[in-house]
C-alpha positions in Angstrom: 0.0 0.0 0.0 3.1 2.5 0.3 4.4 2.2 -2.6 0.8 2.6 -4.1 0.6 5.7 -2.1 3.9 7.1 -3.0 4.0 6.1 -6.9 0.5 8.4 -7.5 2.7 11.4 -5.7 4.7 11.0 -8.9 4.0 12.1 -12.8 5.7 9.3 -13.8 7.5 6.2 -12.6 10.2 4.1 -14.1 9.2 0.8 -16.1 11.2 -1.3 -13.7 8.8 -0.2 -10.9 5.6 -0.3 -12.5 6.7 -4.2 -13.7 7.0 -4.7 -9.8 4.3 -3.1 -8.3 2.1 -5.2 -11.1 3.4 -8.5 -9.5 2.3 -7.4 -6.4 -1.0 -6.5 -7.7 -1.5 -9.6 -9.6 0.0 -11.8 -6.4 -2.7 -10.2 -4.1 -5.5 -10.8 -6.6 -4.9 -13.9 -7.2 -4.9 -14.3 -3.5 -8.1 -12.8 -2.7 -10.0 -15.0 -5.4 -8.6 -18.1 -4.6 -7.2 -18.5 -8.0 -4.0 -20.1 -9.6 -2.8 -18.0 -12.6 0.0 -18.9 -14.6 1.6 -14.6 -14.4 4.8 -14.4 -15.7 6.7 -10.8 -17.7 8.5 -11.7 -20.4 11.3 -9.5 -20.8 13.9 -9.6 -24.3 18.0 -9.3 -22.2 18.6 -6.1 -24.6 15.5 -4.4 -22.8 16.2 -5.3 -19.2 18.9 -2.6 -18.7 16.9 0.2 -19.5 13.9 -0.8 -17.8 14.9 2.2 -15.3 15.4 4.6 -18.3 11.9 4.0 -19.3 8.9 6.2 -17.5 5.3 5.8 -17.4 2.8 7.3 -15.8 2.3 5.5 -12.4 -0.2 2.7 -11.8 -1.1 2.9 -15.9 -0.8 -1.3 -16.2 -2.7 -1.9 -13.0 -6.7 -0.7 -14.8 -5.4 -3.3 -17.8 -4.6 -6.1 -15.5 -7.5 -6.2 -13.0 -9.5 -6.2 -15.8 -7.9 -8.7 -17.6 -8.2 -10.6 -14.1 -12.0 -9.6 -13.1 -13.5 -9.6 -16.6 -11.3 -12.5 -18.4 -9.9 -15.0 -16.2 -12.4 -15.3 -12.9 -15.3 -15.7 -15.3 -13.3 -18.5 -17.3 -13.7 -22.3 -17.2 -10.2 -23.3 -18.5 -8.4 -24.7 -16.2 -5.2 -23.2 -16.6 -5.7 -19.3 -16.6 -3.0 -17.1 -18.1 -1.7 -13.2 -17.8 1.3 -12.4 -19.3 3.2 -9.1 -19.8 5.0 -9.2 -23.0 7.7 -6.5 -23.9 9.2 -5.9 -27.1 11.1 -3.1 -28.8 10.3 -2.1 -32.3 12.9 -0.3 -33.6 12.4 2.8 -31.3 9.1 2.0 -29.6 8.6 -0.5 -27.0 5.6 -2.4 -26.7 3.9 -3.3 -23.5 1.4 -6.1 -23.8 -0.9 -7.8 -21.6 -2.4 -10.9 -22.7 -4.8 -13.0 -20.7 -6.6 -16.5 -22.0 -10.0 -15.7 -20.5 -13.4 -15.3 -21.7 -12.5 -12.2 -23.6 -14.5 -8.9 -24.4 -17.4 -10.8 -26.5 -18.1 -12.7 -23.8 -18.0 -9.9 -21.0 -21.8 -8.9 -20.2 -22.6 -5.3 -21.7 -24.2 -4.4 -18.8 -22.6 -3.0 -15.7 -22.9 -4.5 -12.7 -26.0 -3.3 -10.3 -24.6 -0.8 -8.2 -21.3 -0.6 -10.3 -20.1 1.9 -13.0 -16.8 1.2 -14.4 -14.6 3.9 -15.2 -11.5 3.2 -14.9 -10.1 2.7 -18.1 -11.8 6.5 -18.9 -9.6 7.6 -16.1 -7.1 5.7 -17.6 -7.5 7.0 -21.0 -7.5 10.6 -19.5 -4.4 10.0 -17.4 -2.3 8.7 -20.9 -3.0 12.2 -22.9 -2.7 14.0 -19.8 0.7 12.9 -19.8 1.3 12.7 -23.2 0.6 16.5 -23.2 3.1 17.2 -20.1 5.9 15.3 -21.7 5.6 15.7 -25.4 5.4 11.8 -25.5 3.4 8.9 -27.2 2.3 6.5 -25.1 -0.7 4.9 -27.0 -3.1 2.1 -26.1 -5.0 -0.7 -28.1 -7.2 -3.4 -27.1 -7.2 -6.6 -29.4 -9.7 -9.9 -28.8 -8.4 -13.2 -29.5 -9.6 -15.7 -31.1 -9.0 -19.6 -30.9 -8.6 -21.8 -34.4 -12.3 -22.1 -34.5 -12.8 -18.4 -34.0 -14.1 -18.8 -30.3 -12.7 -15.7 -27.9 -9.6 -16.8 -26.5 -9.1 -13.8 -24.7 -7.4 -10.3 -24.9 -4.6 -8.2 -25.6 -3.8 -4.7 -24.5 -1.1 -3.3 -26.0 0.5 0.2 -24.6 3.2 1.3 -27.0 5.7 4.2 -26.2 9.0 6.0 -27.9 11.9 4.6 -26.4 14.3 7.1 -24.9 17.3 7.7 -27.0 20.8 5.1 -25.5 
């Protein structure tokens, strides 16, 4: 919970950091549901030393991942559920996904939850340009549904791409 606190003090935070505190996320979650996910961040060896270089805004994986958890994977049936954190550099952009194997967004009911209105990816959004406006950056977002070989959801992938900082 500190370093929750203390990363939303800050306009941004390094990648390294954010990667951690979405472990911790992800550990606790899976705690509190009882489940067994198969989390791992895959992370190419010419990326991992300038995961410190590389600043976000803070807690902008965390809205991606509880839904991916709360929406995908809780409401899924497979037995072995997945979330991954991909990154990959293309030539000076890095790519940030996060894939889960659950239900996916076809599957997700349309209507909100009595009681509950969801807008955290709206804040989300608005926190992005916000700080693509204060640092003259491109961090971008996209949301892609899988599909399986017989074109059954499969799940989703978010993908958050941003410039690299020159080396």
């Amino acid at each position: 919970m500190r370093e929750l606190l203390e990363t939303g003090k800050q306009q941004s935070v390094a990648l390294v950091q954010e990667l951690e505190l979405a472990q911790k996320y992800v550990t606790l979650e899976a705690l509190r549901f009882d489940q067994d996910l198969d989390f791992a961040v895959h992370t190419p060896e010419a990326l991992k030393d300038r995961l410190t270089d590389i600043q976000l805004p803070p807690m902008v994986l965390q809205p991606f991942l509880e839904n991916a958890i709360w929406h995908g994977l809780i409401p899924s049936t497979k037995a072995q559920k997945v979330l991954h954190i991909e990154l990959q550099q293309h030539q000076q952009e890095l790519r940030i996904s996060i894939i889960d194997n659950g239900v996916g967004r076809s599957r997700k009911p349309q209507t909100p939850t009595k009681g509950h209105s969801s807008m955290g990816l709206q804040i989300t959004r608005d926190r992005i340009a916000l700080y693509n406006k204060m640092t003259h950056n491109t961090l971008r977002t996209q949301t892609i549904d899988l599909v399986d070989e017989q074109q059954q959801a499969a799940g989703t992938r978010v993908e958050l791409s941003i410039n690299l900082p020159a080396s």
